[in-house]
RODO-2510 file (C-alpha; in nm, 4 decimals, decimal comma):
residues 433
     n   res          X          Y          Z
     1     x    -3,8268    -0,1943    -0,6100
     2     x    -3,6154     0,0915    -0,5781
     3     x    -3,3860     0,0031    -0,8176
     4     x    -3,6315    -0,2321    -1,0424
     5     x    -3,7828     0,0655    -1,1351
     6     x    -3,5588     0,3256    -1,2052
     7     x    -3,3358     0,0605    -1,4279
     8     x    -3,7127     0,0164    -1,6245
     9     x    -3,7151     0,4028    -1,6665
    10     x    -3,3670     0,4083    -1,8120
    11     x    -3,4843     0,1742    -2,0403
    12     x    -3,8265     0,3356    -2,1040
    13     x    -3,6561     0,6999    -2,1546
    14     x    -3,3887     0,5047    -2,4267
    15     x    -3,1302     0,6145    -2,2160
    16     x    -2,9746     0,3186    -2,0366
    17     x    -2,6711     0,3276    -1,7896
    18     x    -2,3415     0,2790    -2,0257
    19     x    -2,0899     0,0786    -1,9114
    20     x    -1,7669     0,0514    -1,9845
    21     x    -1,5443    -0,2838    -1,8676
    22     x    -1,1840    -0,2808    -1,8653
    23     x    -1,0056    -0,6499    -1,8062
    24     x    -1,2888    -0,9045    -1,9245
    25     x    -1,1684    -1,1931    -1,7097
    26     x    -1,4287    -1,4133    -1,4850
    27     x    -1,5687    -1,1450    -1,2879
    28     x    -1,6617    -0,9299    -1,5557
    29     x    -1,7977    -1,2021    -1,7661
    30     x    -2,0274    -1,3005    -1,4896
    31     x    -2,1450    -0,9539    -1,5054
    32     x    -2,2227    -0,9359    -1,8925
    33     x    -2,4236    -1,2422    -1,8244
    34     x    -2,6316    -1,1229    -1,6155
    35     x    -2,6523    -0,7370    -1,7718
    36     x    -2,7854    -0,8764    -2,0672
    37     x    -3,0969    -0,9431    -1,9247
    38     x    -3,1544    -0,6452    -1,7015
    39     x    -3,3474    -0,3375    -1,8302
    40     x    -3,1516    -0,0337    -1,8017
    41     x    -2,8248    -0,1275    -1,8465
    42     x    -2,6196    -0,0734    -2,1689
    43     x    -2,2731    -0,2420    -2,2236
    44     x    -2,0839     0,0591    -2,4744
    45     x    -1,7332    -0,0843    -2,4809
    46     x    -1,4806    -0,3706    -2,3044
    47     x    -1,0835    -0,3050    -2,2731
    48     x    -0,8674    -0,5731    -2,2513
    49     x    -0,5191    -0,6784    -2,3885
    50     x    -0,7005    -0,9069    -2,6296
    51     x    -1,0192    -0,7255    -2,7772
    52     x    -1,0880    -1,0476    -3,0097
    53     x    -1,0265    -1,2844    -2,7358
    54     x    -1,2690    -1,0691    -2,4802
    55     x    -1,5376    -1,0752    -2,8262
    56     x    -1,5335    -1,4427    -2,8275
    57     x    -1,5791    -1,4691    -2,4273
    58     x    -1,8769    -1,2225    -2,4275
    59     x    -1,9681    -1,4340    -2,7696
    60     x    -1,9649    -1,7589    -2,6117
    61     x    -2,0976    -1,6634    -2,2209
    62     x    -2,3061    -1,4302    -2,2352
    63     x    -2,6401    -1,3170    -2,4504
    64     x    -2,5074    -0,9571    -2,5142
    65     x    -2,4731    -0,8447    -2,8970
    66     x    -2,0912    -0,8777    -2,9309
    67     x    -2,1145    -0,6442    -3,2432
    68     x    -2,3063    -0,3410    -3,0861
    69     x    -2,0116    -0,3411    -2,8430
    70     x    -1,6644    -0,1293    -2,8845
    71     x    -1,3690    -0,3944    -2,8333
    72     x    -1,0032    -0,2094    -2,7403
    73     x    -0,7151    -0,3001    -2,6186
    74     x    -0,6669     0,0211    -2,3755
    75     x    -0,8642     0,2144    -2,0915
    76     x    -0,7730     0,5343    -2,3173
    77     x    -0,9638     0,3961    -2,6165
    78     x    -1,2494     0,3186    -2,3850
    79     x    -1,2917     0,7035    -2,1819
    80     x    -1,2238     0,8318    -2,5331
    81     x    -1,6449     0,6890    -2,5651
    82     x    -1,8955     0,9509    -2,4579
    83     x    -2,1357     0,7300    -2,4237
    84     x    -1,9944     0,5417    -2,1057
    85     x    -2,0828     0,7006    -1,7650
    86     x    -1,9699     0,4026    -1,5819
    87     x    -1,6399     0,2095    -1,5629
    88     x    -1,5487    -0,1031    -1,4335
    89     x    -1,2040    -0,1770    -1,3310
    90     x    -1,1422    -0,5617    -1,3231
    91     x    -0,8136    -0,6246    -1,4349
    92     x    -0,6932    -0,7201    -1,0744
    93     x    -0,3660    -0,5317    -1,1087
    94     x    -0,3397    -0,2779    -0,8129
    95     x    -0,0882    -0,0427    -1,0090
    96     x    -0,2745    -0,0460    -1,3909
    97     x    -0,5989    -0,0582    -1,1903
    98     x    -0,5085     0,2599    -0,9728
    99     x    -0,3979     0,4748    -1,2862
   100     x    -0,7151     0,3349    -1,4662
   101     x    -0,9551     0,4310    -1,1811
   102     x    -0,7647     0,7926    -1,1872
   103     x    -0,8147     0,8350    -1,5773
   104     x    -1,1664     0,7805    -1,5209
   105     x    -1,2390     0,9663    -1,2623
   106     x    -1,0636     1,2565    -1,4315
   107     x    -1,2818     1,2339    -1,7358
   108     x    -1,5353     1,2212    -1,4821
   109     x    -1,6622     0,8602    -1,4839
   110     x    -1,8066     0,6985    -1,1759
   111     x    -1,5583     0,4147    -1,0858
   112     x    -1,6787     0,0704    -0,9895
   113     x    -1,3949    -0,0733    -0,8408
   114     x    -1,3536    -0,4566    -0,8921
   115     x    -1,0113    -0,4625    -0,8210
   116     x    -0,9989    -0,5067    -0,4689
   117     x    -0,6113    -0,5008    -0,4590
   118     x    -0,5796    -0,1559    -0,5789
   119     x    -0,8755    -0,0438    -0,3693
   120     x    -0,6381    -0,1289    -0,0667
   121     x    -0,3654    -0,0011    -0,2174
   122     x    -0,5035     0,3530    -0,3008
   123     x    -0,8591     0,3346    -0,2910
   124     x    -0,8936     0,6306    -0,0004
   125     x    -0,6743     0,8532    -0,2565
   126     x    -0,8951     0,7472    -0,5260
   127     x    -1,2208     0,7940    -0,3573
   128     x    -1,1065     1,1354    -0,1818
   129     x    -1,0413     1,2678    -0,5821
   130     x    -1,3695     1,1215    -0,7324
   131     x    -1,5433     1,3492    -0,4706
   132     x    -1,3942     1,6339    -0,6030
   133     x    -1,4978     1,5248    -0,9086
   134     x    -1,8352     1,4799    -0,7943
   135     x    -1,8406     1,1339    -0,9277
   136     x    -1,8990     0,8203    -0,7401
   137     x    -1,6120     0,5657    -0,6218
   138     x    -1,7615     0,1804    -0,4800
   139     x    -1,6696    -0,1127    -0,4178
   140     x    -1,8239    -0,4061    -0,6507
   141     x    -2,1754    -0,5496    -0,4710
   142     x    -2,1411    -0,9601    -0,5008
   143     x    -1,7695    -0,9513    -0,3827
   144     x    -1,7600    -1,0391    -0,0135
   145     x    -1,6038    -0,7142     0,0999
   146     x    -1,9158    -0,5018    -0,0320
   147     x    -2,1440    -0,7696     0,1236
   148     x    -1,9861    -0,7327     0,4578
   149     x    -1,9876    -0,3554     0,4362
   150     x    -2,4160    -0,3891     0,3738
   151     x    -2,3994    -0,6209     0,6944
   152     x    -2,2368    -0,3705     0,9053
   153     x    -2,4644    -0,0759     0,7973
   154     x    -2,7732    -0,2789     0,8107
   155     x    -2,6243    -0,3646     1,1980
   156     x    -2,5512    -0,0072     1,2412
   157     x    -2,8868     0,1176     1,0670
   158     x    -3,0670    -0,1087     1,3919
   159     x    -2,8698     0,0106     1,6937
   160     x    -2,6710    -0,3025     1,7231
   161     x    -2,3657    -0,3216     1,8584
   162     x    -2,0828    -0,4622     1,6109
   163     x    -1,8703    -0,7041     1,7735
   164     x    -1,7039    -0,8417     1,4378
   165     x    -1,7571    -0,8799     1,0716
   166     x    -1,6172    -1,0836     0,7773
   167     x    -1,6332    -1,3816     0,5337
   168     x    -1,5362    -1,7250     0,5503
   169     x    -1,2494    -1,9108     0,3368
   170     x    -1,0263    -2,2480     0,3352
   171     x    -0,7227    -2,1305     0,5385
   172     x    -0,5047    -2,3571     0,7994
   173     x    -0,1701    -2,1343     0,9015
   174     x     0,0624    -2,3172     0,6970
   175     x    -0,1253    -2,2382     0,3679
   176     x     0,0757    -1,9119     0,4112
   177     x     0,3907    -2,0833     0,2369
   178     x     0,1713    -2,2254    -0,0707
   179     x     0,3157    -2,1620    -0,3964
   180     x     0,1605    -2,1837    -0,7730
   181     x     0,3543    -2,5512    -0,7240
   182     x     0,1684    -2,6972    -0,4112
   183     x    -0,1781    -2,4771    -0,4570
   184     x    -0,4000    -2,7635    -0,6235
   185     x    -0,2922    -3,0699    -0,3789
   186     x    -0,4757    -2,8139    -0,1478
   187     x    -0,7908    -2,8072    -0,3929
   188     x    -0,7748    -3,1578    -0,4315
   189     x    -0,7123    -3,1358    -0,8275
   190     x    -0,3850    -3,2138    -1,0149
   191     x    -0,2402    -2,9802    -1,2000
   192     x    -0,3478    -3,1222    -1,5161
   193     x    -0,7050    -3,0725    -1,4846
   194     x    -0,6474    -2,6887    -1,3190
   195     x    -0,5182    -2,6293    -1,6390
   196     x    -0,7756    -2,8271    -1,8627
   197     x    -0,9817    -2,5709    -1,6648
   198     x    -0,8050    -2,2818    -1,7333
   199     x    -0,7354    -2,1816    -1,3370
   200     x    -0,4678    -1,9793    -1,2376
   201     x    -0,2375    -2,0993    -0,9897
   202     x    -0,1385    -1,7714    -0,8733
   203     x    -0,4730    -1,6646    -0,8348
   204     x    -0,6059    -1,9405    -0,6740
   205     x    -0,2874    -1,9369    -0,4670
   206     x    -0,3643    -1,5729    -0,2881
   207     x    -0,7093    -1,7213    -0,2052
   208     x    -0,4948    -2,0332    -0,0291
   209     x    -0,2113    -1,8215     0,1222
   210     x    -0,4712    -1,5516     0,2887
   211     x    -0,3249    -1,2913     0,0920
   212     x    -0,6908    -1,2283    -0,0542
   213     x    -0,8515    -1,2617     0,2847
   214     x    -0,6017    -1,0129     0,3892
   215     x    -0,6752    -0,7304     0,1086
   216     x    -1,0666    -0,8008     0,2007
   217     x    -1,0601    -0,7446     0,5142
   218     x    -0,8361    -0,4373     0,4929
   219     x    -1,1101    -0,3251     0,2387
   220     x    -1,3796    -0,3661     0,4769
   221     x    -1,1932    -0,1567     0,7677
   222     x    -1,1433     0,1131     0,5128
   223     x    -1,4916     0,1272     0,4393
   224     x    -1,6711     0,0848     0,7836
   225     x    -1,5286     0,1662     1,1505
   226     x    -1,4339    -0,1445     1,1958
   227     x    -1,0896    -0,2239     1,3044
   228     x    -0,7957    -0,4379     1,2084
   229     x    -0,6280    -0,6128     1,5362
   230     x    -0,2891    -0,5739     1,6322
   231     x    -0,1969    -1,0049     1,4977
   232     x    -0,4107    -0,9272     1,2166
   233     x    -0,6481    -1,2372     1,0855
   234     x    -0,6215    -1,5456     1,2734
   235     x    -0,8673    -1,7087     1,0537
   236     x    -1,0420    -1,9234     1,3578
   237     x    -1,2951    -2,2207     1,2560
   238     x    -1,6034    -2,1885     1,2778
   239     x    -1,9611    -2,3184     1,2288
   240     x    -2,2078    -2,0920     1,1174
   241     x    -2,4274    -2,0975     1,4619
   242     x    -2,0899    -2,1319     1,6404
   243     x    -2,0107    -1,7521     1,4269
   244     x    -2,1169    -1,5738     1,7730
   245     x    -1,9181    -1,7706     2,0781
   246     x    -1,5833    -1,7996     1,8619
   247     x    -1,5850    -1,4434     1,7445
   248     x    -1,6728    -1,3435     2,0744
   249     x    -1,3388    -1,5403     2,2470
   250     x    -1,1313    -1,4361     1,9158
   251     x    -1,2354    -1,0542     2,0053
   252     x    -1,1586    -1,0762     2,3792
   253     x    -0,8073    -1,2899     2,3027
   254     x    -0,6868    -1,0302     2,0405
   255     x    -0,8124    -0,7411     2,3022
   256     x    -1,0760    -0,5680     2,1064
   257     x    -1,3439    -0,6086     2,3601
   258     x    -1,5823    -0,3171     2,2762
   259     x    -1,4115    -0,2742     1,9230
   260     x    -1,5644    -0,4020     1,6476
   261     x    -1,2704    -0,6087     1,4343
   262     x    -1,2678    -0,7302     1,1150
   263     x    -1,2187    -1,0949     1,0893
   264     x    -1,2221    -1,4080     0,8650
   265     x    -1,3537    -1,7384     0,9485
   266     x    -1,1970    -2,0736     0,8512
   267     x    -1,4311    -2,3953     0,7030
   268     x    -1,1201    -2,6156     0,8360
   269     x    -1,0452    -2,7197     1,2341
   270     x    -0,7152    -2,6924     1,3182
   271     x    -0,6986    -3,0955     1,2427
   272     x    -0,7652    -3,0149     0,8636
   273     x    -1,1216    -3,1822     0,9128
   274     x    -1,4004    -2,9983     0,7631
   275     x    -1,5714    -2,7921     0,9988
   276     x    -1,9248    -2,8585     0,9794
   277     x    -2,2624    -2,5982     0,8241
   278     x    -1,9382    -2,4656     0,7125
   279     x    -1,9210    -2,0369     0,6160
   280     x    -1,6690    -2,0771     0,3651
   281     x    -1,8266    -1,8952     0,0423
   282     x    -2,0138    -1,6361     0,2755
   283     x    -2,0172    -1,3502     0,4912
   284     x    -2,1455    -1,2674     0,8486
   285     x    -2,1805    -0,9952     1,1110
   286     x    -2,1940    -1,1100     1,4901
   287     x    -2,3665    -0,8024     1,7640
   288     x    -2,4159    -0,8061     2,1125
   289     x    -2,7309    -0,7307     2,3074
   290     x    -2,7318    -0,4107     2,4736
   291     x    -2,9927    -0,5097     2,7416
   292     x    -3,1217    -0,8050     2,9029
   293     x    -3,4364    -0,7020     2,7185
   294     x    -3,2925    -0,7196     2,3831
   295     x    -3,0974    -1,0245     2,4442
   296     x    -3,4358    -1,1864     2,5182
   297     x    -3,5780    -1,0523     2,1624
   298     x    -3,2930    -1,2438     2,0266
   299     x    -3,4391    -1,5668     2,2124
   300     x    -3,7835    -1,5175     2,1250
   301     x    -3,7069    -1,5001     1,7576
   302     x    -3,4555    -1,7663     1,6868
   303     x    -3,1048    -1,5975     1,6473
   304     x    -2,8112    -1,7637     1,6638
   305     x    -2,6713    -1,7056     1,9896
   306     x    -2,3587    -1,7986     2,2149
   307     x    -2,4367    -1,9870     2,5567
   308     x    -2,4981    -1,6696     2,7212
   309     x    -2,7602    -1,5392     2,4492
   310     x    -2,5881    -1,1871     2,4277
   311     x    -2,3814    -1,2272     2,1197
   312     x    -2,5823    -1,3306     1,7976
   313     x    -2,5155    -1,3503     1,3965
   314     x    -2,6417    -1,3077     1,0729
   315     x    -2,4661    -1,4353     0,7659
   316     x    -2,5372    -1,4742     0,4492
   317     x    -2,4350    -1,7864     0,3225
   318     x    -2,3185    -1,7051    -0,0591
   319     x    -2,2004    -1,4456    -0,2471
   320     x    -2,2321    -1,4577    -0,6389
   321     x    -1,9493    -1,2259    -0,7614
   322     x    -1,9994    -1,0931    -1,0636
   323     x    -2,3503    -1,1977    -1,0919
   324     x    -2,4468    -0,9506    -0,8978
   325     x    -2,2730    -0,6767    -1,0013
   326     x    -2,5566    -0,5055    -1,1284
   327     x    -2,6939    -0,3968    -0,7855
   328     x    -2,3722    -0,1741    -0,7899
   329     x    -2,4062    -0,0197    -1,1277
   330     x    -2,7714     0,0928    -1,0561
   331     x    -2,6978     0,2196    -0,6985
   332     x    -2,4089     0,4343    -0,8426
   333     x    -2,6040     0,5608    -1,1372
   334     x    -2,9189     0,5964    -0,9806
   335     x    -2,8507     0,7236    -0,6997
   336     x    -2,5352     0,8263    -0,6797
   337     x    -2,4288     0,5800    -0,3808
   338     x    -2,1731     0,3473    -0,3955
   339     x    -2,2135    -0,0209    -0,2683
   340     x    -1,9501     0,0623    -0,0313
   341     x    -1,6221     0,2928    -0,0739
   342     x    -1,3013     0,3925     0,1538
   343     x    -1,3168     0,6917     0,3781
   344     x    -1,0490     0,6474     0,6026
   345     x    -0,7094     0,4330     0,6583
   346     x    -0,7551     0,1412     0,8567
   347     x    -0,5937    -0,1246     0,7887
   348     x    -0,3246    -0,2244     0,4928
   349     x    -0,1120    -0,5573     0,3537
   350     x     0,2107    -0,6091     0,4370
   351     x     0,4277    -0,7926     0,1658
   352     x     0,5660    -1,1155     0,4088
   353     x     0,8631    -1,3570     0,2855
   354     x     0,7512    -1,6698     0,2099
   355     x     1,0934    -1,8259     0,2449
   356     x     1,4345    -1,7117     0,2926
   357     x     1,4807    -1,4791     0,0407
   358     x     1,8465    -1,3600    -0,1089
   359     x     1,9281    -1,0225    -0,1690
   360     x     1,8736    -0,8870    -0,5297
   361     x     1,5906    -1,1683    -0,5804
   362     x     1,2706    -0,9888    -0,7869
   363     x     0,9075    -1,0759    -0,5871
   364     x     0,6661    -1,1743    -0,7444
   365     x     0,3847    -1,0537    -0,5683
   366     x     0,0479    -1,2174    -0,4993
   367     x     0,0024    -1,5360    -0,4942
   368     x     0,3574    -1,5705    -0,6098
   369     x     0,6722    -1,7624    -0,4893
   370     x     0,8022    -1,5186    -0,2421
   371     x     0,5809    -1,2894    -0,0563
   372     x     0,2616    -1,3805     0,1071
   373     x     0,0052    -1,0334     0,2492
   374     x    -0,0311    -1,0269     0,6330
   375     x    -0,3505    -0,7541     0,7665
   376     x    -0,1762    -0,4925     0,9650
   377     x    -0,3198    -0,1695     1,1335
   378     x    -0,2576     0,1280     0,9004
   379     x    -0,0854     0,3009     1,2078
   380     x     0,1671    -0,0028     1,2238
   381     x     0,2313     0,0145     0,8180
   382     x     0,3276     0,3963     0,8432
   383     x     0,5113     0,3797     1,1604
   384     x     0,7431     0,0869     1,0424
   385     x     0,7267     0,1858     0,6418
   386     x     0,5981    -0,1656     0,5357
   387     x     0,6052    -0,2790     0,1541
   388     x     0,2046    -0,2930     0,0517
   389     x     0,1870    -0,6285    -0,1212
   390     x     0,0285    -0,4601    -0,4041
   391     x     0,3766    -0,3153    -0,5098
   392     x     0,5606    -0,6138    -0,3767
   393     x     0,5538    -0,7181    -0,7901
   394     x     0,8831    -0,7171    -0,9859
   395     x     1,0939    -0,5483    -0,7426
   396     x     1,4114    -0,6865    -0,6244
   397     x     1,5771    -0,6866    -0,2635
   398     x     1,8518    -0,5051    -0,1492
   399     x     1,8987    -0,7210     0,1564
   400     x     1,8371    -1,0917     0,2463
   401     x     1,5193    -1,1400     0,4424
   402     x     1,4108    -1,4489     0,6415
   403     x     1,0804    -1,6263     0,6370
   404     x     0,8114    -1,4820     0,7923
   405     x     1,0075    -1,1329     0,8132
   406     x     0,7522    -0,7851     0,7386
   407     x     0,9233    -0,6459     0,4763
   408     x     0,9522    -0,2535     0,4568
   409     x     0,9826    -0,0018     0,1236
   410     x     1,3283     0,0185     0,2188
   411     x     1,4210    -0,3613     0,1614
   412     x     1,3106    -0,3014    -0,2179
   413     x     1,4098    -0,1110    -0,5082
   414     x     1,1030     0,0566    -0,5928
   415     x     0,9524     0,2465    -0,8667
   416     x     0,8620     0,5551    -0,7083
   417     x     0,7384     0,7194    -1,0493
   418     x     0,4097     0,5269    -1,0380
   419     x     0,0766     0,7092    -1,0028
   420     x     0,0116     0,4409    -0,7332
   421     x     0,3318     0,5001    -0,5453
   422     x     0,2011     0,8910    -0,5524
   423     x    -0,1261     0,8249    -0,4238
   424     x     0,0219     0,5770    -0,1648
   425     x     0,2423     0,9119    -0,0365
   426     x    -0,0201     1,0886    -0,0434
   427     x    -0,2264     0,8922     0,1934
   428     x     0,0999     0,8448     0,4290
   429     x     0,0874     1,1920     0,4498
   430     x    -0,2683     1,2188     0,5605
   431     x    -0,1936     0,9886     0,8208
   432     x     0,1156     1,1710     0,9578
   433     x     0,3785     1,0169     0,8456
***
């Protein structure tokens, strides 16, 4: 009840945590669903490029008082509110979500950072200036990269040795050259009822392309000491009691043997047939016994093990996004711990072609037509000056690339007056470039 009750004394004192949302899309709405009926918690004001549109949303999904909240249509208008001591970033653009986060934590806001592709982008710059600030900087609890990070301290918290960590997805290796055109054949919907249903194809499409799982997993090695391999994901199938012998094999073929990798498991065989007890909404940890003795505890009390009984998993089989938000906003207020935040440079997300692309054709970033994000080891992205698919978005080429090539900041035209592409030099710098 740690948090039960200090959410009911918020509420008791009349002095709930206020939270500010900027970008009121799915995620967030989830949220204001659920914070609605939690004690403690105080929506103040929502940004997003339609206030009226975001009123009706909250209106429509959620139980919330739509009138006792401030709609805007900027992140200004929304610091410019005393009574918000929280913001959450959501928009799920990595350059107007890094210059949000920064406003914020300059008025001195704690930062709950939804957007997961400008937490890979800069979120080790952003976190390294909210300390100064003496503010708090996490990642969003009910996402799978914050869920993964709780897996790997609770694994650390025991003495267990780490052997790999991650989520599951859909992912067979030529999903990498889906487009918005070919993404719902994959989903098994037409395009007509994607759009009765208001999906988007490009987001949907970075979840196909393992773009997403890319920026996750980078999130995760940022966050924990877990490391990125040298071929990046390679998205093997697995079972959920399987989770130990195949991550096992993946970490001995990729030769992190003793390093503890991040990693993302697929629900499909390599046949496209569904893999059965499937992980594909979840998240696991797999350890190895450090004695005979320990490996036996693992037998007497049911784990999951491989044939050897050394390697075992836990997993959690769901994660609820936005619904569970909450459990970050009360650790960070609370507290003062995030659910999860960047302290180091691990791994990044190279911008890869999708096709052949022509020199002077503008990418379109994630999800997009062109450019799909491959996990790479930070050290590899500074030494060879890869393009972070988080800027890979309305740039053009100065060279032809083929499929399949890395591309580099030098094969773009890029705008180097962003607070992102500052924040990006500065942590190149920090790693000695």
């Amino acid at each position: 009840m740690r948090l039960t009750n200090g959410l009911r004394q918020r509420a008791l004192d009349g002095n709930p945590i206020g939270v500010g949302v900027i970008g009121c899309g799915k995620f967030a709405t989830m949220f204001l669903a659920q914070a609605a009926r939690t004690p403690g918690i105080a929506i103040r004001s929502i940004a997003d490029l339609d206030p009226q549109a975001a009123r009706q949303k909250v209106a429509a999904s959620t139980a919330l008082d739509a009138d006792s909240i401030r709609f805007v249509d900027t992140a200004a208008s929304l610091l410019a509110d005393d009574a918000v001591e929280l913001v959450i970033e959501a928009t799920g653009d990595p350059v107007l979500g890094t210059a949000h986060a920064a406003a914020a934590i300059e008025a001195r806001r704690h930062v709950l950072m939804v957007n997961v592709e400008a937490d890979v982008l800069c979120g080790p710059a952003l976190a390294k200036r909210a300390r100064h600030r003496d503010v708090v900087y996490s990642m969003a609890y009910g996402d799978q990269p914050a869920l993964v990070v709780e897996l790997v301290d609770w694994a650390h918290s025991a003495g267990l040795e780490i052997v790999a960590a991650g989520k599951g997805t859909k992912h067979q290796w030529p999903y990498r050259f889906s487009t918005p055109d070919t993404v719902w054949e994959h989903y098994g919907l037409t395009p007509e009822r994607a759009r009765a249903a208001g999906m988007n194809p490009k987001m949907f499409n970075s979840f196909l392309d393992g773009t997403k799982s890319a920026i996750e997993m980078a999130a995760i090695a940022n966050a924990t000491d877990l490391e990125v391999a040298a071929d990046g994901l390679a998205f093997p199938p697995a079972a959920t009691r399987e989770l130990p012998a195949v991550l096992a094999a993946r970490a001995a073929a990729a030769g992190m043997t003793g390093t503890p990798m991040v990693e993302t498991v697929s629900c499909l065989d390599a046949d496209g047939r569904p893999v059965p007890d499937d992980l594909r909404w979840g998240v696991y940890v797999v350890f190895e016994a450090s004695s005979d003795y320990v490996a036996g505890c693992f037998r007497d009390y049911g784990l999951a093990t491989d044939r050897t009984g050394r390697y075992a998993a836990l997993w959690r089989p769901y994660h609820l996004i936005g619904l569970e938000l909450g459990i970050s906003v009360a650790d960070m207020a609370l507290r003062g711990e995030p659910t999860g935040a960047p302290w180091r440079w691990a791994g990044d997300v190279a911008a890869t072609a999708k096709c052949d692309l022509s020199a002077g054709e503008e990418l379109d970033g994630e999800g997009g037509y062109t450019v799909y994000g491959r996990l790479v080891p930070a050290a590899r992205a500074a030494a060879e000056g890869l393009l972070p698919i988080g800027l890979a978005h309305g740039v053009r080429l100065k060279r032809a690339v083929p499929a399949d090539a890395v591309l580099t900041v030098d094969d773009v035209d890029l705008d180097r007056g962003t607070l992102a592409f500052e924040l990006r030099a500065e942590i190149l710098a920090e790693a000695g470039r």
